[in-house]
N, C-alpha and C positions, 0 to 999 in steps of 0.2 A: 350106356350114357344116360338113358330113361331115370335110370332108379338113382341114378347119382344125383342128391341134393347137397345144398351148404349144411342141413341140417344131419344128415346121417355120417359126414367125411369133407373133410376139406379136399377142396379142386385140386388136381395137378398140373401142370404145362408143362413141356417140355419143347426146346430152340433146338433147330437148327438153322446156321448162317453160312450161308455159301457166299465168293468172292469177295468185293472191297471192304475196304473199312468203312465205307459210307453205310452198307450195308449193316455194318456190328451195329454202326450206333445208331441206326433205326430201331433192329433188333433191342436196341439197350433200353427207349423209349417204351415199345409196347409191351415189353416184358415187366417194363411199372406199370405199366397199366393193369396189366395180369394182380400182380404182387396186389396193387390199391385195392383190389375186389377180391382180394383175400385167398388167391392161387398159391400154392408153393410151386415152386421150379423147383425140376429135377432135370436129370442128366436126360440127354436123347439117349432112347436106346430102353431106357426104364419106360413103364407104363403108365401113361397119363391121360387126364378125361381130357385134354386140347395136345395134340403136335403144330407146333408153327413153325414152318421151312420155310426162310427168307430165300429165295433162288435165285439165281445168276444166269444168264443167258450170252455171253462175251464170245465162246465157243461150245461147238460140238460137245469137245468132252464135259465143261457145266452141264450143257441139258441131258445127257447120260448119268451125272452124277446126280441131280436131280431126280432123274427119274428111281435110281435105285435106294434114294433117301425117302421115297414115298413108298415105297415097297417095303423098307427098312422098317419105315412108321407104322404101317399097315398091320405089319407081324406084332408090333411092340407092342402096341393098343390099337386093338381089332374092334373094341366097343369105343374107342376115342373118337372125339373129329378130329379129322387132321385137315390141317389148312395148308394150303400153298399159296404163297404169294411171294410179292418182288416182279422180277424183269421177266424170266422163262412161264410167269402165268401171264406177265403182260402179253404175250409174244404168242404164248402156244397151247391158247388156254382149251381149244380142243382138243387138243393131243390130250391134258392133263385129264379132261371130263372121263377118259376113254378107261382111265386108271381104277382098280379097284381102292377102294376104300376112302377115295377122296370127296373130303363133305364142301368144304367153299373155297375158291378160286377167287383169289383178290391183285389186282392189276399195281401198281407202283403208289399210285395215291389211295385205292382204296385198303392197302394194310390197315392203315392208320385207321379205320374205323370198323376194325373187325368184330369189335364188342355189340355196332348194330350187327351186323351178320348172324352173329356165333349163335341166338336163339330162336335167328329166323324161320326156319324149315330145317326135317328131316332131308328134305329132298336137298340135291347136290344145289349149292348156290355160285354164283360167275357175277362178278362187279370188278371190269377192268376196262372202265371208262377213262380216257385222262382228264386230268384234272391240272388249272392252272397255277393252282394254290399250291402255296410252300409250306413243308409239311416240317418241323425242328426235328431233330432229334439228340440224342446224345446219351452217352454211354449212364447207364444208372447201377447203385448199390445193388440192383436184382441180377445182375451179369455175374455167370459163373466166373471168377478167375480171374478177373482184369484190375490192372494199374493203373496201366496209360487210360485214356478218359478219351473219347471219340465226341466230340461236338460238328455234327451237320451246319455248315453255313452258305451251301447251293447245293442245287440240285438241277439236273433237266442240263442241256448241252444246245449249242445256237451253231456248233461245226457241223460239218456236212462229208468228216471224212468217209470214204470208199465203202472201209472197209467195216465201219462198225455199227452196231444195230444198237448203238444206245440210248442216243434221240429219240430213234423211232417206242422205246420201252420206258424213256423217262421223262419224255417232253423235252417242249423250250427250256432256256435257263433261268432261273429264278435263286431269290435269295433269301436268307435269313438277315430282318433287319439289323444295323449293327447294336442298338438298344440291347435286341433280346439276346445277340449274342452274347453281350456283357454280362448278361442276365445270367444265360444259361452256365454262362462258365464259372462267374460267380457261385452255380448252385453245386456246380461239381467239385469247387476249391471245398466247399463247407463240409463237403459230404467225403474229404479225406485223398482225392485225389490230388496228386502230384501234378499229374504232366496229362497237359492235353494235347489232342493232335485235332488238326482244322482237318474237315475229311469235305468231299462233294463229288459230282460230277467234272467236273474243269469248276476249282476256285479260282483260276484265275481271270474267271469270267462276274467276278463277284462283282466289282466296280459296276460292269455295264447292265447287271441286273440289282443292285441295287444301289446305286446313286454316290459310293464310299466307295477312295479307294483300299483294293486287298490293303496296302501297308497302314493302312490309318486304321482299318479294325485293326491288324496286327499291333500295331504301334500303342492303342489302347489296349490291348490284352495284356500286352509284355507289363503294364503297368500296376495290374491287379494284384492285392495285397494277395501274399498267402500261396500264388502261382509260381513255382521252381520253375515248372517245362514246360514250355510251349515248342511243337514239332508241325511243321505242315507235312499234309496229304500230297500228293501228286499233285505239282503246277506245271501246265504247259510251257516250254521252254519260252515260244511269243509274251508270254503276259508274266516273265519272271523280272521286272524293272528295276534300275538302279536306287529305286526310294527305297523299294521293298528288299532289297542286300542289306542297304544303309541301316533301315529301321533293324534287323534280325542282327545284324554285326554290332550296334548299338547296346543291346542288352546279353549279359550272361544268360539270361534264361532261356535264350534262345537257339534250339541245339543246331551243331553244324552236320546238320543230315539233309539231305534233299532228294527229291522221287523229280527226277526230269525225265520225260518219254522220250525217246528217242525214234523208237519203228524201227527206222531204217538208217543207212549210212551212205543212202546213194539218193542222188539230188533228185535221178530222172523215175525214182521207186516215189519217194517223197512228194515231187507234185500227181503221179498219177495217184496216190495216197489221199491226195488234196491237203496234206498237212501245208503250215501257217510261216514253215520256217526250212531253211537250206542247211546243209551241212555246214556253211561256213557259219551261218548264224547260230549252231549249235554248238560248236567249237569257243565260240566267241563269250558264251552263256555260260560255260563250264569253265572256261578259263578264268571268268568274271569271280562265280563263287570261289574257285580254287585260290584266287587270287586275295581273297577275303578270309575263308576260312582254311590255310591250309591242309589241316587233317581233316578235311570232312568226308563225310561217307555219301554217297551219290549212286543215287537207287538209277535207274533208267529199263523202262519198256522196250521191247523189241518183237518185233513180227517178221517171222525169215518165214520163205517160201510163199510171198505175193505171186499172185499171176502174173507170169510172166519173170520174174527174177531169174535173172543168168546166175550163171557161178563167177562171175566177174563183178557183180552187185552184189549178192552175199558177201565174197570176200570184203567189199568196200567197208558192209557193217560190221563183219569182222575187226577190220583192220581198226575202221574207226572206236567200236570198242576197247581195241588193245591201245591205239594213239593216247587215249582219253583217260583221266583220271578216275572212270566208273568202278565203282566196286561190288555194287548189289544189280546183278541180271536178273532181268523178269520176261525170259525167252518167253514166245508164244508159236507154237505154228501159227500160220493163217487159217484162219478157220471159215470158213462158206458161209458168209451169214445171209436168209432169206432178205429179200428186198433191198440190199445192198449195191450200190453200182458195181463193188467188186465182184459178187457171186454171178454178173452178167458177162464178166468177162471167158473168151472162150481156153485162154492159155493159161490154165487151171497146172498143178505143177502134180506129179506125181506123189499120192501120201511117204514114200520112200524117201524121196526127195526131202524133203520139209522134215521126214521125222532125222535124219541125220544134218540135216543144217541145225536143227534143234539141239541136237547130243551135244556138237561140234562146241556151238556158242555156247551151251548151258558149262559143259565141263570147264570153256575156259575160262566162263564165269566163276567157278566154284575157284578155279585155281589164282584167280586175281583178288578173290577176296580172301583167298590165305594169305596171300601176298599180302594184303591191306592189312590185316588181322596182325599176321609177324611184326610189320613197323609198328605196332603198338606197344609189343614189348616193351619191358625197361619204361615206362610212363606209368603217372598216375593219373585215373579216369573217376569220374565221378558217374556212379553206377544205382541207376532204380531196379532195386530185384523184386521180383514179381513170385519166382515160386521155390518149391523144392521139388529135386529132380528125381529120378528113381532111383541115386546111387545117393542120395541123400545131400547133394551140394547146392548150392542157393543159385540159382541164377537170373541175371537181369541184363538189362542192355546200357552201352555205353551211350554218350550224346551223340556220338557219330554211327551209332547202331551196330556195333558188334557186341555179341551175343557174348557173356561174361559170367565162372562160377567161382566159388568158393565154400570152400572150408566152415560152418560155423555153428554151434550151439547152439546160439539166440535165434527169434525169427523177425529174421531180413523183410517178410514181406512188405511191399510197402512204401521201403527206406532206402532213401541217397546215401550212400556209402561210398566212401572215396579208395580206392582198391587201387593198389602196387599190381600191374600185369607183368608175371611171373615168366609166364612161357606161352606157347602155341600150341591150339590143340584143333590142328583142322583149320575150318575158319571161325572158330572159338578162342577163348583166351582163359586161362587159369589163372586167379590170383588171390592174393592174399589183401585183406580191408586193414586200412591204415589207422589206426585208433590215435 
């Protein structure tokens, strides 16, 4: 790294991004900042004079895959620094020190000012103070691969549920003013992107950290020249109001897809959870959208095998699962997270247990979103394709998010294309673009 100047060879970087999207379009922010100071990005895995592993800390298995993404790094470029930062260095940043090859450790707010770091010392550096300050991000032109456009407009969490260690790695909640929101999405309409997705920690916490409600940013977004798609991130079912349907049912541009968490589907999981809201009130929330967007596609979280879940609780999230118009599962085991009220609890569930309530829900997830996928048939969808696949067919997602290829000569990337869905393939869909 010594011998490497700007004048003998241009820098390398090289990303990697573990967990949500809030996290890409962090990762999309400082990866301009690389580009501005004259780096190329290349792929992880290649050899470059900086590795940056944005890390996730949610579960177990993140901090296992972390750890082997620093080892991964380590091999690739042995004379690189490699940085880690995100939530698992907010968290575990001694575990990380213990690691071979890693130069600086940066906490959730100090990514964002890796640039002082990165010529500070040979010797290993640790800056995972938190910090109050709302840090933007959003997806930029340096991101290998991407269509959709990730704009940060919160960060940091003000819940207090059980089970999750996210507060404790990203702070209180805080916002992105609505000004620079406009701003920012603005910069990303210019720069070619189609469709942007609102990403945070709980956006539905946006209002009471910055003064606006969610639908009045929304309701200003939908109106930006030049913006096809607007998609939100995961909203707490609590904070999903009837202004914010109205404003999203109001404009075409706004797709009928929705990420509502769920957990659980048992009332007495749910308060020891400390979640915001009942089964009925969930019901109630799903019915609402369905009732708005017919064909929408409806993401929902779920965490089986809490301490203490019976097999007559599970069933309930089962069942409510299957009641419920959901189409996209995002099973989780419960995972043990330190300083957690849940990891105090002593009716911890058997890893056996958990890993087949997992299968259980995942498969029948897989098979309700072929189901979703089939009713698609026989329609026309207006479809952003994003790449080409390995057997050479284009593929992109619908507004309700199923995964869509085709047939084509030209390159799709990029471009809304309005596609005849032909047949089913899985919970994929085959079709043909309507000229």
């Amino acid at each position: 790294m010594d011998n490497i100047t700007p004048d003998s060879k241009v820098k390398r970087v090289a990303f990697h991004t573990l967990g949500c999207r809030l996290n890409f379009s962090e990762t999309g922010s400082i990866s301009k900042g690389f580009s501005d100071r004259g780096y190329d990005i290349v792929e992880f895995g290649e050899e470059a004079d900086v590795v940056f592993i944005n890390t996730c800390t949610v579960t177990d298995g993140a901090d296992s895959t972390c750890r082997n993404l620093i080892r991964k790094a380590y091999r690739s470029s042995p004379e690189g620094k490699i940085v880690v930062a995100g939530c698992y260095a907010q968290m575990e940043a001694p575990k990380i020190a213990k690691m071979e090859g890693v130069d600086l450790i940066l906490g959730t707010s100090e990514k964002y000012k890796v640039f002082d770091y990165l010529e500070e010392s040979d010797d290993l550096v640790i800056k995972v103070d938190k910090s109050a300050d709302f840090f933007g991000a959003t997806t930029t032109d340096s991101d290998l691969g991407h269509t959709r456009s990730f704009l940060k407009i919160q960060d940091g969490c003000n819940y207090v549920c059980s089970f999750c260690i996210i507060p404790q790695a990203r702070g209180r909640s805080r916002a992105i003013a609505p000004e620079k929101a406009l701003s920012d999405a603005r910069q990303l309409i210019e720069s070619g992107y189609k469709e942007i997705v609102l990403t945070g920690v709980n956006i539905g916490e946006y209002e009471e950290a910055s003064g606006t409600p969610l639908w009045r940013l929304v309701e200003n977004l939908l109106k930006l020249d030049g913006l096809e798609r607007l998609r939100l991130g995961s909203v707490e079912p609590n904070t999903i109001t009837d202004e914010l349907i109205s404003v999203l049912k109001s404009s075409p541009k706004a797709m009928d897809h929705f990420h509502v968490p769920m957990q659980s589907g048992d009332d007495q999981i749910l308060k020891e959870m400390r979640r915001r809201y009942t089964v009925a009130d969930y019901r109630k929330i799903i019915d609402k959208i369905i009732k708005h967007f017919p064909n929408a596609g409806i993401g929902a979280d779920m965490i089986v095998g809490y301490p203490g879940e019976s097999e007559e609780q599970f069933k309930n999230t089962y069942n409510l699962a299957k009641d419920l118009p959901l189409t996209h599962f995002h099973v989780f085991p419960y995972s043990r997270r330190k300083n957690t009220t849940a990891s105090r609890l002593e009716n911890q569930l058997q890893h056996a247990v958990k890993k087949e309530r997992t299968r259980a829900l995942m498969m029948f997830g897989e098979a309700k979103l072929g189901m979703f996928a089939e009713d698609q048939v026989g329609r026309r969808h207006q479809v952003l394709f994003e790449k080409q696949n390995d057997k050479g067919f284009w593929e992109g997602y619908t507004t309700n998010f199923v995964r869509v290829q085709v047939e084509s000569s030209a390159n799709l990337r990029n471009t809304i294309q309005t596609v005849f869905a032909e047949k089913q393939l899985g919970t994929e869909l085959k079709g043909q673009i309507l000229h």
